[in-house]
Structures are given as structure tokens and as C-alpha cells.
Backbone bond lengths (Angstrom), bond angles and torsions (degrees), N, CA, C in turn:
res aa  C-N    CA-C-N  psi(-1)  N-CA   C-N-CA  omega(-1)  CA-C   N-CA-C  phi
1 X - - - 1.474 - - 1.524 109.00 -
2 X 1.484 110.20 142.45 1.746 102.71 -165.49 1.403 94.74 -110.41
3 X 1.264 119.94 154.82 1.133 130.89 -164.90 1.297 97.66 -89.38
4 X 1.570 111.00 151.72 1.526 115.79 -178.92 1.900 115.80 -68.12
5 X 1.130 89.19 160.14 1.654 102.15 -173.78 1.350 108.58 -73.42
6 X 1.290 132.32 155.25 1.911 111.72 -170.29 1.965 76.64 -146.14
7 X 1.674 87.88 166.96 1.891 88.89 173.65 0.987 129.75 -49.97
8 X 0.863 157.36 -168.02 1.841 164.17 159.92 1.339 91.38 -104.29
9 X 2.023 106.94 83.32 1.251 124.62 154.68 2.078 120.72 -53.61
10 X 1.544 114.31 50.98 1.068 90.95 175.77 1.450 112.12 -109.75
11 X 1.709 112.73 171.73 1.450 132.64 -170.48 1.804 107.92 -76.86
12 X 1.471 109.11 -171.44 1.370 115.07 -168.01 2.193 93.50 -76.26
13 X 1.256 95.71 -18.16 1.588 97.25 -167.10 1.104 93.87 -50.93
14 X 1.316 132.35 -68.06 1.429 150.03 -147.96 1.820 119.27 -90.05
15 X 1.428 101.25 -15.48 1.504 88.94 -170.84 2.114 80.63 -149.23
16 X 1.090 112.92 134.51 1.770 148.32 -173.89 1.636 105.38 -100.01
17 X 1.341 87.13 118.82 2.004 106.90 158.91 1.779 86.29 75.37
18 X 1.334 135.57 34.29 1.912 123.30 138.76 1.389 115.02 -33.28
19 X 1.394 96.41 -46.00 1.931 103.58 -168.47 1.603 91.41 -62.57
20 X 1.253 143.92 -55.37 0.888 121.61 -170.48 1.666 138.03 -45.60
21 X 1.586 101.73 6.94 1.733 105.93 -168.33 1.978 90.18 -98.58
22 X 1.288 103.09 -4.67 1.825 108.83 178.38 1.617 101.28 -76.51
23 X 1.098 114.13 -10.57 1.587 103.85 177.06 1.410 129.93 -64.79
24 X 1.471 96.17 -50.72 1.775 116.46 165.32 1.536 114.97 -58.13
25 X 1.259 109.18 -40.95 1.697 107.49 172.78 1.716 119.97 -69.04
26 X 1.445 111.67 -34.08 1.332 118.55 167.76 1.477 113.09 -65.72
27 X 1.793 124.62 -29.94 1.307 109.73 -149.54 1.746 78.70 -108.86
28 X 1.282 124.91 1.07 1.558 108.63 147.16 1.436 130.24 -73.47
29 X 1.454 86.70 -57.88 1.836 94.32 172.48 1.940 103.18 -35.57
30 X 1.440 110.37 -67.07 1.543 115.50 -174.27 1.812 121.58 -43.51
31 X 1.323 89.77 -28.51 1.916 99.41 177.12 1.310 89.26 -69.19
32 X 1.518 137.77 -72.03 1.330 127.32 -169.90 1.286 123.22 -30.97
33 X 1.325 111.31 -53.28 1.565 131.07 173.23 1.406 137.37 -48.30
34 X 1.832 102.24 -23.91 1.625 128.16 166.47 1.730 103.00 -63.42
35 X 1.354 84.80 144.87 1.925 106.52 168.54 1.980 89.66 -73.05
36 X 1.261 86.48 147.92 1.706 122.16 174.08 1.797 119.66 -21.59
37 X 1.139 84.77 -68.76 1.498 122.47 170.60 1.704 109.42 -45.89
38 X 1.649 110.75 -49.73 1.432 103.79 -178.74 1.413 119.50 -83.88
39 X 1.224 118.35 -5.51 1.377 129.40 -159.71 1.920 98.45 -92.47
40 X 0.983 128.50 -19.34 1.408 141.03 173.68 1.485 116.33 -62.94
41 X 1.372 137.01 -49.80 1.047 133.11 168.21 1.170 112.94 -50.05
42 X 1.961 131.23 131.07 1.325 154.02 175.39 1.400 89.02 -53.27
43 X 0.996 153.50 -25.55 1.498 131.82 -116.28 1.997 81.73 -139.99
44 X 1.146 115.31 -28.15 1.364 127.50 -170.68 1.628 102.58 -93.33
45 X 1.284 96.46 -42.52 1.739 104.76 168.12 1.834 121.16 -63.24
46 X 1.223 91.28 -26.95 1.789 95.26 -173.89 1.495 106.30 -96.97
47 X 1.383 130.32 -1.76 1.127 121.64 -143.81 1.889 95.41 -88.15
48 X 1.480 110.65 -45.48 1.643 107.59 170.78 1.768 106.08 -21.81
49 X 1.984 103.19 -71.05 1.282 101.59 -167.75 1.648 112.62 -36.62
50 X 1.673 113.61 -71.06 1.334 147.84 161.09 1.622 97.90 0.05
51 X 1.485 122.83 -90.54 1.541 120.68 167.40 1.719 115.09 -30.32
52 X 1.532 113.78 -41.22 1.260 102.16 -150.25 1.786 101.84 -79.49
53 X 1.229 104.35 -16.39 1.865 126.13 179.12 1.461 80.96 -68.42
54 X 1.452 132.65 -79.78 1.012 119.89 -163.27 1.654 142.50 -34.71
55 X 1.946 96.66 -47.36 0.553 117.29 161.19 1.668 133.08 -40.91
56 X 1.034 103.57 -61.80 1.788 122.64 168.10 1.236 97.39 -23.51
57 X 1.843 109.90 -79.02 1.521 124.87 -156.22 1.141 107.37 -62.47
58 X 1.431 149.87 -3.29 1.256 166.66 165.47 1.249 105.98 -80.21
59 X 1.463 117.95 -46.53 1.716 112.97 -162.90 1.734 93.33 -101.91
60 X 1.400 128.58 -12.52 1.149 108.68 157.74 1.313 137.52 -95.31
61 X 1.384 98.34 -1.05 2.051 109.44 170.31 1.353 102.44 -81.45
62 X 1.494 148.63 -11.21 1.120 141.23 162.27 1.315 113.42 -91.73
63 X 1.227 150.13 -0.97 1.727 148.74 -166.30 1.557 108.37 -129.66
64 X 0.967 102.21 151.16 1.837 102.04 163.92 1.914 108.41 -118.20
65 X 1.120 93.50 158.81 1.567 99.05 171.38 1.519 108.52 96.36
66 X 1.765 110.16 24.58 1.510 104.75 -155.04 1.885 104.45 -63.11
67 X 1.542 108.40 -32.83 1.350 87.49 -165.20 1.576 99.45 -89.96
68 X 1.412 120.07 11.40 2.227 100.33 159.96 1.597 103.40 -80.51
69 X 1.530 113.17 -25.63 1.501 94.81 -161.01 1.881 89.28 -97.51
70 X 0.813 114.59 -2.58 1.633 104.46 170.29 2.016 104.19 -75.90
71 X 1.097 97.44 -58.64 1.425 104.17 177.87 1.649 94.43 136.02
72 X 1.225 149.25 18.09 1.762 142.17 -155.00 1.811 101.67 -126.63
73 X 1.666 113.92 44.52 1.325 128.44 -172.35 2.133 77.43 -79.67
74 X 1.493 97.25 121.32 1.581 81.67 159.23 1.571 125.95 -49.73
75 X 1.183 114.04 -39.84 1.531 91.91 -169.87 1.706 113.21 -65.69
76 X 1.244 115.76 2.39 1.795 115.27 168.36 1.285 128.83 -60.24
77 X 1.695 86.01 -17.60 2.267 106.84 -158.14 1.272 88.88 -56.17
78 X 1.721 144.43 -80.72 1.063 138.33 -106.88 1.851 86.07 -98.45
79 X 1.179 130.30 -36.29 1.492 132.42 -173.32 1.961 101.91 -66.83
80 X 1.516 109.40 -38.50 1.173 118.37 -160.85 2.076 99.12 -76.98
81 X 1.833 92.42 -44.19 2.062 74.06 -175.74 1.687 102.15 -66.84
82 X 1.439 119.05 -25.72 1.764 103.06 -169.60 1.289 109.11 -52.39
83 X 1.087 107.45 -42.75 1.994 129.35 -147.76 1.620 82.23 -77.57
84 X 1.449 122.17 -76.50 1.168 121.88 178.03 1.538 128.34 -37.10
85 X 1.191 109.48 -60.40 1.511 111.81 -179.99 1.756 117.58 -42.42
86 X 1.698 100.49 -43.08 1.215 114.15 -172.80 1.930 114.18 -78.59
87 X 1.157 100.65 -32.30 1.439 102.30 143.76 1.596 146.59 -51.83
88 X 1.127 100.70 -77.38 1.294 108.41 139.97 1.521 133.23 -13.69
89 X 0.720 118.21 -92.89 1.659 123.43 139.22 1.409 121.32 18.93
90 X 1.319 102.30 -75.37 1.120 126.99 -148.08 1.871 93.17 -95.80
91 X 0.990 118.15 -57.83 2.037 116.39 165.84 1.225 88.97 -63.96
92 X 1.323 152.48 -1.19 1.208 107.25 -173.80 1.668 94.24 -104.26
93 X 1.171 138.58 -64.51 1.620 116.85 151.76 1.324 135.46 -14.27
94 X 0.913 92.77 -34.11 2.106 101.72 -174.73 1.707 94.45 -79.73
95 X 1.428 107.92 -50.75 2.052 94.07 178.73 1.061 114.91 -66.77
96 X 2.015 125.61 -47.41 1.421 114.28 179.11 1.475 123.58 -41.97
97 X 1.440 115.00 -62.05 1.176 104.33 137.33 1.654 150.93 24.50
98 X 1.178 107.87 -102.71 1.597 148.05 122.79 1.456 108.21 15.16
99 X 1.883 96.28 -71.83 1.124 98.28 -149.94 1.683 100.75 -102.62
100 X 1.426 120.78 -36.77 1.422 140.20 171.04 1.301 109.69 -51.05
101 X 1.107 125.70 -28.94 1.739 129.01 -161.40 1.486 116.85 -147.28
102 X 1.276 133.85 -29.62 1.103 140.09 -174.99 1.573 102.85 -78.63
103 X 1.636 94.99 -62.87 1.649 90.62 -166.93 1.290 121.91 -91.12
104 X 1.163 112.71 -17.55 2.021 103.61 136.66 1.340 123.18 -61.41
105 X 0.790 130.88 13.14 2.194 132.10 -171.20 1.546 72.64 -101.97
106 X 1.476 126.07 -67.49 1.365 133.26 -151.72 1.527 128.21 -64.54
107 X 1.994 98.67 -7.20 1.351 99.13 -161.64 1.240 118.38 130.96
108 X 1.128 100.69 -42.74 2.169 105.27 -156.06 1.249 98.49 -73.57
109 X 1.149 116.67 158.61 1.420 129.37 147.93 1.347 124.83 -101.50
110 X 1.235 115.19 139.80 1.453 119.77 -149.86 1.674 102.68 -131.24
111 X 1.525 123.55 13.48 1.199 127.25 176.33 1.204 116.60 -88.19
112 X 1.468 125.55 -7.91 1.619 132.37 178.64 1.544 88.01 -65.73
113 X 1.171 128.36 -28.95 1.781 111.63 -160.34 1.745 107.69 -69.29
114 X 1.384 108.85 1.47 1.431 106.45 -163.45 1.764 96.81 -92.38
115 X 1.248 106.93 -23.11 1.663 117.68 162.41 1.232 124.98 -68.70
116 X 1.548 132.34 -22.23 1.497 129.61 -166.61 1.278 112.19 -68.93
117 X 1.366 124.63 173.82 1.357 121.12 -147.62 1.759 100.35 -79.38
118 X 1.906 99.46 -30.37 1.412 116.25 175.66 1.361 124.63 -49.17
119 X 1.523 117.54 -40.23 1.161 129.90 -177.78 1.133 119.74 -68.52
120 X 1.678 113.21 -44.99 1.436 117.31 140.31 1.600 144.20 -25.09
121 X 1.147 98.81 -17.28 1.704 87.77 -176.42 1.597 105.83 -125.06
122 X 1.704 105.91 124.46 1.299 99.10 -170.88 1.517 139.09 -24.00
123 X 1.189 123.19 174.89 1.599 125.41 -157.50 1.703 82.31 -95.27
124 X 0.975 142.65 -55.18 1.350 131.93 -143.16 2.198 100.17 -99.58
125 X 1.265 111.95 24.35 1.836 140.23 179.62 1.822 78.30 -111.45
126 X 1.339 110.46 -76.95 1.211 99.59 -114.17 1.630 89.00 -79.05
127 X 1.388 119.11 -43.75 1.364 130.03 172.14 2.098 113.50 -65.32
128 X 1.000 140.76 135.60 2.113 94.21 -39.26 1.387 99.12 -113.52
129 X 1.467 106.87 36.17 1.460 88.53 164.48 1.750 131.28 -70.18
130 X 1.517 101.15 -40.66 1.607 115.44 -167.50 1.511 95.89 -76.72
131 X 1.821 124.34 -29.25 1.122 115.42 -173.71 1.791 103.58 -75.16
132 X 1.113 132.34 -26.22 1.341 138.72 -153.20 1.473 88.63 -86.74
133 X 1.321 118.37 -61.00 1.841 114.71 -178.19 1.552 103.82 -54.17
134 X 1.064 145.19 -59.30 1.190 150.87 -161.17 1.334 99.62 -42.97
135 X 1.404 120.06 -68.95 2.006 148.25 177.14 1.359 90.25 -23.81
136 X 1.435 108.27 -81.20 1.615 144.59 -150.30 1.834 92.64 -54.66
137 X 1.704 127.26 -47.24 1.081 115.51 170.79 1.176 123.19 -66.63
138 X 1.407 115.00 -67.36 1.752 139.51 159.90 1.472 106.68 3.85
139 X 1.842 106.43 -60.56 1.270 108.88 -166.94 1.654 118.87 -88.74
140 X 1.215 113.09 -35.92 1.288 119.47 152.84 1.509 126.36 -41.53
141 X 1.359 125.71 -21.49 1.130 127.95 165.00 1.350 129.02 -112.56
142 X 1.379 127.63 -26.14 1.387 140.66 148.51 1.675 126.75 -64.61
143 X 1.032 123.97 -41.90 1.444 144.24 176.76 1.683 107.28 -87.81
144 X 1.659 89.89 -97.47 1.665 94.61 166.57 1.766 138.97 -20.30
145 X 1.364 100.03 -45.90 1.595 92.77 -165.24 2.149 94.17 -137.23
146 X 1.384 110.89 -6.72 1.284 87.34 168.71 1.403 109.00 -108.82
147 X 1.482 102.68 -38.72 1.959 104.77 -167.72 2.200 88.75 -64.07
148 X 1.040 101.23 -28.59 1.696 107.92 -173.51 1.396 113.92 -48.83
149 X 1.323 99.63 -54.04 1.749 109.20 -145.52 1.945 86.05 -103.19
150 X 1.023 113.73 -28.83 1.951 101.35 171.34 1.598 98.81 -81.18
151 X 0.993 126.44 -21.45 1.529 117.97 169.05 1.963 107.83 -59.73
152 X 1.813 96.82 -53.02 1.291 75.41 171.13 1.675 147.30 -106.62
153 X 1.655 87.30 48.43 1.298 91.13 -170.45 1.919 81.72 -121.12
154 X 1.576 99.88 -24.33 1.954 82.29 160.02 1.501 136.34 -54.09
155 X 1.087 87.13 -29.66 1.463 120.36 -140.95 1.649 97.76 -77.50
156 X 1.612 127.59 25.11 1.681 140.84 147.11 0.844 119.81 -99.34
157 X 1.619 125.29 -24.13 1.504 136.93 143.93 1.161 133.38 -42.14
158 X 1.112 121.88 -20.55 1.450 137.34 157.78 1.297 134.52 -100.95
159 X 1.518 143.99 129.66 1.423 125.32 126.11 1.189 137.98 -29.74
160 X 1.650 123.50 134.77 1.248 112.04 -178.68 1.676 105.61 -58.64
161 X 1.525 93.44 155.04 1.742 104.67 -173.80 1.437 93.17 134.29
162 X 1.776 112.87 -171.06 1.254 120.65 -160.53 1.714 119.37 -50.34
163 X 1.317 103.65 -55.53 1.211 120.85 -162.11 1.547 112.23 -53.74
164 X 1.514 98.64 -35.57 1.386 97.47 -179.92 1.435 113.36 -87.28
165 X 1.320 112.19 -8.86 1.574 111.93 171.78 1.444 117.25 -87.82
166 X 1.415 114.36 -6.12 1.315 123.87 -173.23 1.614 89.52 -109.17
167 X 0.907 133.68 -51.67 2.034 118.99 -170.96 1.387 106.45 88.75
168 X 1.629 121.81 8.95 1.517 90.14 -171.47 1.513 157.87 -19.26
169 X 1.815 102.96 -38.51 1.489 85.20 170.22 1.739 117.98 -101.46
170 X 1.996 106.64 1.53 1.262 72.27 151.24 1.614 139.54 -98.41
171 X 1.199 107.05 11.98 1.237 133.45 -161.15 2.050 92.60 -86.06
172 X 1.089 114.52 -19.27 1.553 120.05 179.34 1.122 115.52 -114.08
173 X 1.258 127.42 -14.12 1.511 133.36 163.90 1.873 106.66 -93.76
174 X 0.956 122.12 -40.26 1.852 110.70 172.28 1.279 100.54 -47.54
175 X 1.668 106.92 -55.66 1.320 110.14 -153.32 2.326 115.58 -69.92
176 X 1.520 90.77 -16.33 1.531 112.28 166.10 1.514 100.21 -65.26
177 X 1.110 127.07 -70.60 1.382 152.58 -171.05 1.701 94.36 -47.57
178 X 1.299 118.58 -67.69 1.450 106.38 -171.67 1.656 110.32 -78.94
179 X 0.910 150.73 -18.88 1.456 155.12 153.20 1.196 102.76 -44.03
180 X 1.671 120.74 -67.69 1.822 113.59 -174.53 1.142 96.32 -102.74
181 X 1.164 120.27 51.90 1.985 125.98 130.27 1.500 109.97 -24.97
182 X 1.226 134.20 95.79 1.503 128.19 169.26 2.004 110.62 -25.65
183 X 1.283 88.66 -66.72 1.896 95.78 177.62 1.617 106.47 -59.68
184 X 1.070 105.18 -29.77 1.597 82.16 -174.63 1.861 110.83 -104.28
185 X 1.257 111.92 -0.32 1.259 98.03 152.46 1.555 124.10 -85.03
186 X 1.398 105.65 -26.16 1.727 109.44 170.47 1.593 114.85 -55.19
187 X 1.270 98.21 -28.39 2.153 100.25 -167.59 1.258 72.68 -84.89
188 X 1.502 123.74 -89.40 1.843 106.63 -131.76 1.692 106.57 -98.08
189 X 1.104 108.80 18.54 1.643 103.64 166.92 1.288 110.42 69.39
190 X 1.347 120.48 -129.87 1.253 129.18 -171.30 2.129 109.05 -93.54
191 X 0.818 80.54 26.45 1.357 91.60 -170.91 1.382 108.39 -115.11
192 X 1.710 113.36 -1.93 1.675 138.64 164.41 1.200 99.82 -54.31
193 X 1.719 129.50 -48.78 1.262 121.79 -173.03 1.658 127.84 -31.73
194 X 1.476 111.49 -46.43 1.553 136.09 173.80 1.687 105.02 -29.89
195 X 1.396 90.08 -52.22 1.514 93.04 -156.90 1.366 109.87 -73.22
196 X 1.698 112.76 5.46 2.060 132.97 -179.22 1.514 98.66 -68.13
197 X 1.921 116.60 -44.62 1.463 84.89 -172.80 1.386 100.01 -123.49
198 X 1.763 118.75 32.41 1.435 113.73 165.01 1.874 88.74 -75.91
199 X 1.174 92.66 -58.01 1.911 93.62 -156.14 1.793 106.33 -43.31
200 X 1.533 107.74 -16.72 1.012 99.10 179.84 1.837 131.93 -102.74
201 X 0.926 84.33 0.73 1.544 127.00 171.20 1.285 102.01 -79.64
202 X 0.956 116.82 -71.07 2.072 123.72 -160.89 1.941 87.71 -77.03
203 X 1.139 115.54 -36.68 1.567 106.69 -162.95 1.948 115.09 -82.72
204 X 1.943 98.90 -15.74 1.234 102.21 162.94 1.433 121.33 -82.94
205 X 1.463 106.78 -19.63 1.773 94.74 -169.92 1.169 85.15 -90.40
206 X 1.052 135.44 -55.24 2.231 127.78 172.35 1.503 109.00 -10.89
207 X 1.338 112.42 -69.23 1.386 111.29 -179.75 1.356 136.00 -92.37
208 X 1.499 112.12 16.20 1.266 138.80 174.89 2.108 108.92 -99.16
209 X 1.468 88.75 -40.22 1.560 91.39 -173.84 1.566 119.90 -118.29
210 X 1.559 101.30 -1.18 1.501 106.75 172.61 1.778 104.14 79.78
211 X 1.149 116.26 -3.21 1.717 111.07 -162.78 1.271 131.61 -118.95
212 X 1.281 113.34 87.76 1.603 131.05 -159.19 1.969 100.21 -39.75
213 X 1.454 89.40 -48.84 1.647 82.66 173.65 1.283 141.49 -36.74
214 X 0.967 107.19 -58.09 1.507 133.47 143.47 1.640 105.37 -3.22
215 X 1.129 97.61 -90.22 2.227 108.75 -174.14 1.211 97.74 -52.92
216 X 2.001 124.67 -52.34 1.110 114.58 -152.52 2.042 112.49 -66.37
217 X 1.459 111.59 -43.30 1.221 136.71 146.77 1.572 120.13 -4.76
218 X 1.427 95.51 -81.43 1.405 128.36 169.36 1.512 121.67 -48.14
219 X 1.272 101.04 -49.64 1.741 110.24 172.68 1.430 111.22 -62.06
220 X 1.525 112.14 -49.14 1.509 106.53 -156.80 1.655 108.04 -79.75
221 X 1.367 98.14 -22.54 1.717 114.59 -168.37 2.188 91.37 -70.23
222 X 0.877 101.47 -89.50 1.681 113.09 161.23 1.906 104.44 2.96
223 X 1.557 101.95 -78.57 1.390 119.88 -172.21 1.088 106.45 -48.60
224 X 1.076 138.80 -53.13 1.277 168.91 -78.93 1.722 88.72 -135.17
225 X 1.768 99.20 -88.21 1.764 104.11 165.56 1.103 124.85 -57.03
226 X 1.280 154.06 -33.51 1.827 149.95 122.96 1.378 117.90 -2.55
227 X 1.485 114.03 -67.43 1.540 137.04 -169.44 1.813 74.89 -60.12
228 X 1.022 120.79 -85.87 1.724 121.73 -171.51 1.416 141.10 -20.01
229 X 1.582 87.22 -58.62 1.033 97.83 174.20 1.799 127.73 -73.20
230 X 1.310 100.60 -30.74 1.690 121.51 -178.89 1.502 115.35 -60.59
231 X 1.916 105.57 -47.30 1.355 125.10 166.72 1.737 97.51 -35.28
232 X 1.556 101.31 -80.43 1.817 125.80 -163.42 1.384 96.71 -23.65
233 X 1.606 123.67 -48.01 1.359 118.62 -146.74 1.573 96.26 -114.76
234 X 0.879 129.96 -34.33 2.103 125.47 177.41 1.434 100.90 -75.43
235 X 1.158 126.94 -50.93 1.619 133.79 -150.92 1.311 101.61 -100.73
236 X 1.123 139.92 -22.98 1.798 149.19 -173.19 1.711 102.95 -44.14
């Protein structure tokens, strides 16, 4: 039995511009840091993501091997939808959930979601095509190239062995970073919390199994039953 494939744990020696995945984490931190007033523009809200795209295409015009060290080696596909799907799955009940019953028990109101930009775009867009592109970016830039590239700029901090295959702190700062997403705390409010132990969820099996599929899988499957289930019960 062959042992599973894991990221291409390498150092700054071997792979150019990691630091560049600190941009997106700075240009979140910096949204926080704006007066009231500036933080309102869509365009001011997306811009973290916006850099962090950039970022990528920057850190992959200098490297080769982008899709081993991303984790998107075809032979991952067929291990990555099982693993994923079944993930998926499984957060994606646990938030409806979550979000249907929990955070109304608590108070919240949960009818603003019938306004988000998502809710907006027809059922047969968003399911699953618009949800599948969304994943497929999301993770490519949260997983892929930020939880990735601060892993390997952790990754002298460690001996080889767990720790360095796990990234802990970058594995807790992406997952900071994608939770207080400027845009995605503006859409679902306090209901951003969710995304504390998806990111950490999708960002442990990433660096546990090497397999972008995996998150991307996982995300859309998840979204996918959420988006569904939320419709069934606000929009019915």
C-alpha cells in the first residue's frame, strides 16, 4: 500500500516569492484598519481576495511544478472527489443546521441571506455551476497559494515530521484570513464564524493529503447543501 501524496513541503531555497502569499493577509489586516466609511465599497471589500489572485499569478510566473505544489496532480481527482464529497457532506448538514436552527435559537436573524448577492443569481447559475467556480477559486487562493506558501516559509521552523507537515501557524492564520474575508463578512455577517472551522477543515486535509481536490470538492459539495437547504426554508 503506497503512502499518500502530501504537498511539496519545500523551503525558500527551492521555491521564489512564498512571501508573496503575506500580501492578502496584510491587505486584510489593512481593511480592518480603514475608517467606517471606506470599508463599504464592494470593490474595497474584495480587494484582499483581488491582491491575493494577484498574488498567485506572480508567485506562479516565477516557480515550476505549480500544480504538484498546489496539490491538482491529476492522478489526485478520483481520491480527492471521494474524500471531498464525503466531507462535504458532512459540513454541509452540520451548518444548515447551524444556520436554520442554531442561530435563530440564539437570536439572529437569518432572513438578510435572502438579499445576498448569492441569492440573487438564479437557482439553475448558481447550482453548481457558479457554486463550483467560486470553490475552485476560493481554494486556489486560500488553501493553494496562501495556507501553501506560509506553510513554506514556516516550514524552517520545523524538523521534518508532523509539525512541519501540518504548518500550524500557517494553517491558523489562512484559516483567520479566510473567515474575516472583508466580502465575506459583509454578505453573511456574523454567520462568517462557520467559515472558522470550514477553513480549518479544508486547510487540514490540504496539508495532511497534499490534494487540492479534496477542499475544492468539499467546498462546492458543502455550498452547494447550505445554498439548498437555506433556499427550501427562507424562499419556500
Amino acid at each position: 500500500m503506497t503512502a499518500p501524496a502530501h504537498p511539496d513541503f519545500s523551503t525558500q531555497t527551492d521555491e521564489r516569492g512564498a512571501a508573496l502569499a503575506l500580501l492578502p493577509v496584510a491587505a486584510t489586516l489593512d481593511y480592518y484598519a480603514l475608517p467606517e466609511w471606506l470599508q463599504s465599497p464592494p470593490l474595497v471589500q474584495f480587494a484582499p481576495q483581488l491582491i491575493g489572485y494577484l498574488g498567485f499569478v506572480l508567485w506562479a510566473s516565477h516557480n515550476r511544478s505549480i500544480l504538484k505544489r498546489v496539490g491538482l496532480q491529476a492522478s489526485h481527482w478520483p481520491r480527492g472527489v471521494k474524500l471531498g464529497t464525503v466531507t462535504g457532506l458532512l459540513l454541509g448538514c452540520l451548518n444548515s443546521l447551524v444556520i436554520l436552527y442554531l442561530a435563530p435559537a440564539l437570536g439572529s436573524d437569518i432572513t438578510f441571506l435572502k438579499e445576498t448577492p448569492h441569492a440573487r443569481v438564479p437557482v439553475l447559475i448558481m447550482v453548481p455551476w457558479f457554486i463550483t467556480g467560486i470553490a475552485l477559486l476560493v481554494e486556489l487562493n486560500f488553501r493553494g497559494f496562501v495556507l501553501g506558501r506560509l506553510a513554506t516559509l514556516e516550514a524552517t521552523m520545523w524538523p521534518d515530521g508532523f509539525l512541519r507537515r501540518l504548518a500550524p501557524l500557517a494553517l491558523l492564520t489562512s484559516t483567520l484570513v479566510f473567515a474575516f474575508d472583508p466580502f465575506m463578512v459583509a454578505t453573511f455577517r456574523d454567520l462568517h464564524w462557520i467559515a472558522v472551522w470550514d477553513g480549518l477543515v479544508w486547510g487540514l486535509l490540504w496539508r495532511l493529503t497534499g490534494n487540492l481536490y479534496v477542499t475544492i470538492v468539499a467546498h462546492a459539495v458543502e455550498v452547494i447543501v447550505v445554498y439548498s437547504a437555506v433556499r427550501l426554508v427562507l424562499m419556500s
